[in-house]
N, C-alpha and C positions, 0 to 999 in steps of 0.2 A: 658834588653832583655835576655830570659834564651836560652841558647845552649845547647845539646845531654848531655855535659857532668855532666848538672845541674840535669838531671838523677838520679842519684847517690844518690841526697837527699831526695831520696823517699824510699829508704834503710837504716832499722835499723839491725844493726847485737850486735852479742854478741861474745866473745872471752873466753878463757882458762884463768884460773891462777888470783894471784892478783894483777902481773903486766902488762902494756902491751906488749902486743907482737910484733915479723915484722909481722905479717897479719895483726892486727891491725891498724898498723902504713902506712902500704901497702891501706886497704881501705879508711881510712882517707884521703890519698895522693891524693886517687882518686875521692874525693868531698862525702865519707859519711859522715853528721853529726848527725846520731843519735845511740848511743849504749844501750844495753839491759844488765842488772846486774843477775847474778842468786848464786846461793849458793855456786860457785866454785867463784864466784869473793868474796867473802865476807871477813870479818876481823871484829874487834873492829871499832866503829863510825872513830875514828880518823885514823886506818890504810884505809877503805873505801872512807872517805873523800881526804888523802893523793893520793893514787891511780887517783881519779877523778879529780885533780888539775894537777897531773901530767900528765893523756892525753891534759886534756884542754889546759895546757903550751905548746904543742906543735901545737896546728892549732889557724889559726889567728882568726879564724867566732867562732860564737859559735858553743856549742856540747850540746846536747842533752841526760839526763840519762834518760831510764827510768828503771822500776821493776816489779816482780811482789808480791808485797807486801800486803797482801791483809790480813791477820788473820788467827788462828785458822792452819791447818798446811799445809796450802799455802804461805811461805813466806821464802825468801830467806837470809834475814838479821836477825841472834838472837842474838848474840855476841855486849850485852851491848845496843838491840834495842829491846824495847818494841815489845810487843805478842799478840795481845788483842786474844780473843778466836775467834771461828769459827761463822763466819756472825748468823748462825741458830740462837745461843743462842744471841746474837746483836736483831736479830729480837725478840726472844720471850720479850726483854725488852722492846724494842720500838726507834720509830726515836729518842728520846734525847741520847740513846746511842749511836745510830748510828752516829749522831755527834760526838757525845766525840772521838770517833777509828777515825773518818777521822782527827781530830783535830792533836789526840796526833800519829797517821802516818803519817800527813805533819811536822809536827815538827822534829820529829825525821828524814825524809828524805830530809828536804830542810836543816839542820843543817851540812850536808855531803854533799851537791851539787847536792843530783838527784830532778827535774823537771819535773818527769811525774810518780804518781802510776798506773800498769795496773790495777786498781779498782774502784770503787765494780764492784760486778759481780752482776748485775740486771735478773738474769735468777731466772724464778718461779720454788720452787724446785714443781714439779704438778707429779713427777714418782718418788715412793719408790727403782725402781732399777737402776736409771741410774747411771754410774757408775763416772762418776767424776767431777757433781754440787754436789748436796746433801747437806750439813752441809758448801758449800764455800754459798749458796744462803741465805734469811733473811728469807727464809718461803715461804708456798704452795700459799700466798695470795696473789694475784697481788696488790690488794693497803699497804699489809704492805711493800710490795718491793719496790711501788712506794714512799711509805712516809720514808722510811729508804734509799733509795737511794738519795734522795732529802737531806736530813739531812747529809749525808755523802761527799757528791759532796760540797756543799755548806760551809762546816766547813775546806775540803783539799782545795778549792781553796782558799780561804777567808786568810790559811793560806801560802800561795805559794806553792804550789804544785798542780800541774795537773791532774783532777781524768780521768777516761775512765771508761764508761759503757760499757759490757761486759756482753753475746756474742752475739751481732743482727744478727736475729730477733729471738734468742730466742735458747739454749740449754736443760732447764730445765727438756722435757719428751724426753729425746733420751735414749735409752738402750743399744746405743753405743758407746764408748769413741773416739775422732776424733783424737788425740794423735795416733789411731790404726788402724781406721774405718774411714768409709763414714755413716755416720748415715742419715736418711731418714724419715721425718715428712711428712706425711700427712692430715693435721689439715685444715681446709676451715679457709678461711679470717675470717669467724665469729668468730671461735675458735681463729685465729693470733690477734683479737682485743679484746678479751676478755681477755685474758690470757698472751701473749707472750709479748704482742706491749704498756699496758700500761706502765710498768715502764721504757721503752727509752722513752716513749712522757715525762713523769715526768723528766726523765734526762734530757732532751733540754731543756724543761722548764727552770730547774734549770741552764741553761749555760753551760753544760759540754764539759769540751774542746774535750774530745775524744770519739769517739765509736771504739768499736772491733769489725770484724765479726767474725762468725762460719764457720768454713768448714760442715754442716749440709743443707743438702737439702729440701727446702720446696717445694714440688710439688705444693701448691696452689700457690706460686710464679712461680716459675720457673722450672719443671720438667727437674732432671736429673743432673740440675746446683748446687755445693754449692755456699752457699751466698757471700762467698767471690770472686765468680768466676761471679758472677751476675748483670748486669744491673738493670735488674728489682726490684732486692732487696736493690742493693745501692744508684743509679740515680734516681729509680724511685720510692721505696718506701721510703728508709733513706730520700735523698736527697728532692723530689718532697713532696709525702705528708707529710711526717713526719715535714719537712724544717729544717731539722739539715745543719747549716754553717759550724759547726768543721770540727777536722780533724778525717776523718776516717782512723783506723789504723788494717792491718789484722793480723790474729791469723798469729804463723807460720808456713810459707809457708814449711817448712818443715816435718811437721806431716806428717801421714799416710795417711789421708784422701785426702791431697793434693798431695802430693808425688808422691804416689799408684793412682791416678787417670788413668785412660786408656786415658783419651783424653789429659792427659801430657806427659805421657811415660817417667817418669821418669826425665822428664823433669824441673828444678824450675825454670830457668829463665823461660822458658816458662808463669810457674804458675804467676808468677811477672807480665809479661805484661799483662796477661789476666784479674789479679786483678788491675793494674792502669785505662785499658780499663774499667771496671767497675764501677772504683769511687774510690777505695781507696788510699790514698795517702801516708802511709808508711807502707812498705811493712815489717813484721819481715823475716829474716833468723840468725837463732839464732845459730847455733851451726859448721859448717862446711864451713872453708877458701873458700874452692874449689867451694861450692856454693853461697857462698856469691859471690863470684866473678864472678860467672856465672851470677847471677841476675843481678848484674850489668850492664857486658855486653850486657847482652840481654836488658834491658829497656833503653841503650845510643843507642844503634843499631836499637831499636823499633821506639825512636826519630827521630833516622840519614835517617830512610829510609821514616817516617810519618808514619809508621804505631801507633804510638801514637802520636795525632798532638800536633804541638806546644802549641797550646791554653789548650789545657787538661792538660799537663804539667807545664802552667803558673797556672793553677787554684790553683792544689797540691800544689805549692810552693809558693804561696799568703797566703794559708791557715796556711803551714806551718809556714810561716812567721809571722803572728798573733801568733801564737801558742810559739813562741819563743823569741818574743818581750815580750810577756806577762809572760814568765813562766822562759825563761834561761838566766842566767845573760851573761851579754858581757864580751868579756874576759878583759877589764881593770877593770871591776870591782869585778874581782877573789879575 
C-alpha cells in the first residue's frame, strides 16, 4: 500500500559536481529514487561508474540514472565514451544506423550503471528555424523518424538500457525554444496525425519504456495548456488513443516555459502536481536544491490532502516499478 511519502518517487532530480552532495543525500533520505547525469557530473567511464556505485551504496531500493545522451552535440558523457554524430546525418543513412548508435549508446551507459537514455528524440525536424530540434531529429520525414526510431529503441533496450521517445506530441515546427519560451502550435489533428503523432505510434510499437513531454502548446489539443500540464494530451491522447502503458516522464519542470507560466507563478511544485494530475509519472527537476525540495513537498502534501488520489499515485508507481524491475539492477546485485 503506498503512502504521501511514496510521493517522492515520482521525482527525478540532478545534483552539482562528481560527488555526491548533502542535498543529494538529503532527497534521497526523502524517498527520491531517480537521478539525472549532465556534463558537470561527468569523468572517465570508470570515474562515472565509481560515482554511481557510490550513491547506490548508500540507499537500500534501487536508484535510477538517467541522461541525456543522445549524439551529435547533445550529450553529456565524452571522456573515453563514444560520440556517434547528430541523429540528422544517422537519418540520412538510415534505420541500420540508427540501430548501430542505440547499440553502441546502451553499451557504453549500461557498462557505468545508468538505465535510462533520454533518447532519441522522435520530433520531425518539418521548421528550418526552430531553434533547438534541428540536426538532434533523423529528418523532415515522419516515416524516416518512424523507421530510425524503431531501429534505435529496439537495439538500446535489447541492450539494457531504457530508451525514451521525445518530445510528445511533437517539438519539431516550434520557432521557440521552451528552455526560454512557451511556444504555441496550431496545427489541426489532421496535421498532429500526419506529421507529429506517427513516430510515438512507431515508438510504442517498438515497446519503449519512456515517453517525454514538451512544454509546447497545442491548441487543437488543449488551448492555452502545455502538454505536460495536459490531460487531454497525456490521459487522453498518450494514454487512451495512443495506449502507451510506460512510463511517462516530463521535460524539466524547470525550464522557462514552465517556470514563467502565469498560471504557476513561479511556482514548480505547483508545476509538479499539475503534471502528476495529468498523467505523468516522473517529474524532472534538474538543477536547484530548493526546488527540488519544493516539489517534493508539494506532491506529499497533494497526496496528504487527496488532491492527487491515492489510486493515481499507485498507477505512477506500478509503472515505475516495471520500469525498474526491468531496467535497474538491485542493489545486491551491484
Amino acid at each position: 500500500m503506498a503512502s504521501p511519502r511514496d510521493a517522492a518517487r515520482l521525482v527525478a532530480v540532478g545534483f552539482e559536481g562528481r560527488r555526491p552532495n548533502p542535498e543529494l543525500h538529503g532527497l534521497l533520505d526523502r524517498g527520491v529514487r531517480s537521478v539525472i547525469l549532465f556534463a558537470r557530473n561527468a569523468g572517465t567511464p570508470a570515474e562515472v561508474a565509481e560515482m554511481i556505485r557510490g550513491i547506490r551504496s548508500v540507499v537500500a531500493d534501487r536508484v535510477l540514472f538517467c541522461i541525456d545522451q543522445e549524439g551529435g552535440a547533445t550529450v553529456r558523457l565524452t571522456d573515453g565514451f563514444a560520440t556517434p554524430p547528430p541523429m540528422r546525418e544517422i537519418g540520412e543513412i538510415g534505420r541500420h544506423a540508427a540501430g548501430d548508435v542505440g547499440r553502441i549508446l546502451a553499451e557504453d551507459l549500461r557498462a557505468v550503471g545508468i538505465d535510462l537514455d533520454l533518447a532519441p528524440v522522435v520530433d520531425v525536424d518539418s521548421n528550418p528555424d526552430n531553434p533547438v530540434i534541428g540536426p538532434r531529429s533523423f529528418g523532415p520525414d515522419p516515416d524516416l523518424v518512424s523507421r530510425c526510431a524503431t531501429a534505435f529503441i529496439t537495439a538500446m533496450q535489447e541492450n539494457g538500457v531504457a530508451a525514451c521517445a521525445k518530445h510528445f506530441p511533437g517539438h519539431g515546427d516550434t520557432i521557440l525554444d521552451s528552455h526560454h519560451d512557451l511556444p504555441v502550435l496550431p496545427h489541426d489533428l489532421e496535421r498532429l496525425n500526419m506529421v507529429e503523432l506517427p513516430p510515438f505510434r512507431a515508438s510504442i510499437a517498438a515497446e519503449v519504456a519512456c515517453i517525454m513531454t514538451t512544454h509546447v502548446v497545442f491548441d487543437a489539443l488543449d488551448p492555452g495548456v502545455p502538454a505536460t500540464l495536459s490531460p487531454t494530451c497525456i490521459e487522453g491522447l498518450l494514454r487512451g488513443e495512443l495506449g502507451f502503458q510506460g512510463v511517462v516522464v516530463s521535460d524539466d519542470l524547470e525550464m522557462a516555459a514552465i517556470a514563467e507560466l502565469p498560471s504557476i507563478e513561479g511556482d514548480v511544485g505547483e508545476a509538479a502536481v499539475r503534471s502528476v494530475e495529468a498523467g505523468v509519472d516522473l517529474v524532472l527537476c534538474c538543477h536547484r536544491p530548493e526546488r527540488q525540495h519544493r516539489v517534493v513537498d508539494s506532491l506529499v502534501e497533494a497526496v496528504e490532502t487527496g488532491r492527487i488520489r491515492m489510486s493515481r499515485l499507485e498507477a505512477s508507481l506500478t509503472r515505475l516499478d516495471r520500469l525498474f524491475e526491468r531496467f535497474v539492477a538491485a542493489p545486491q546485485e551491484e
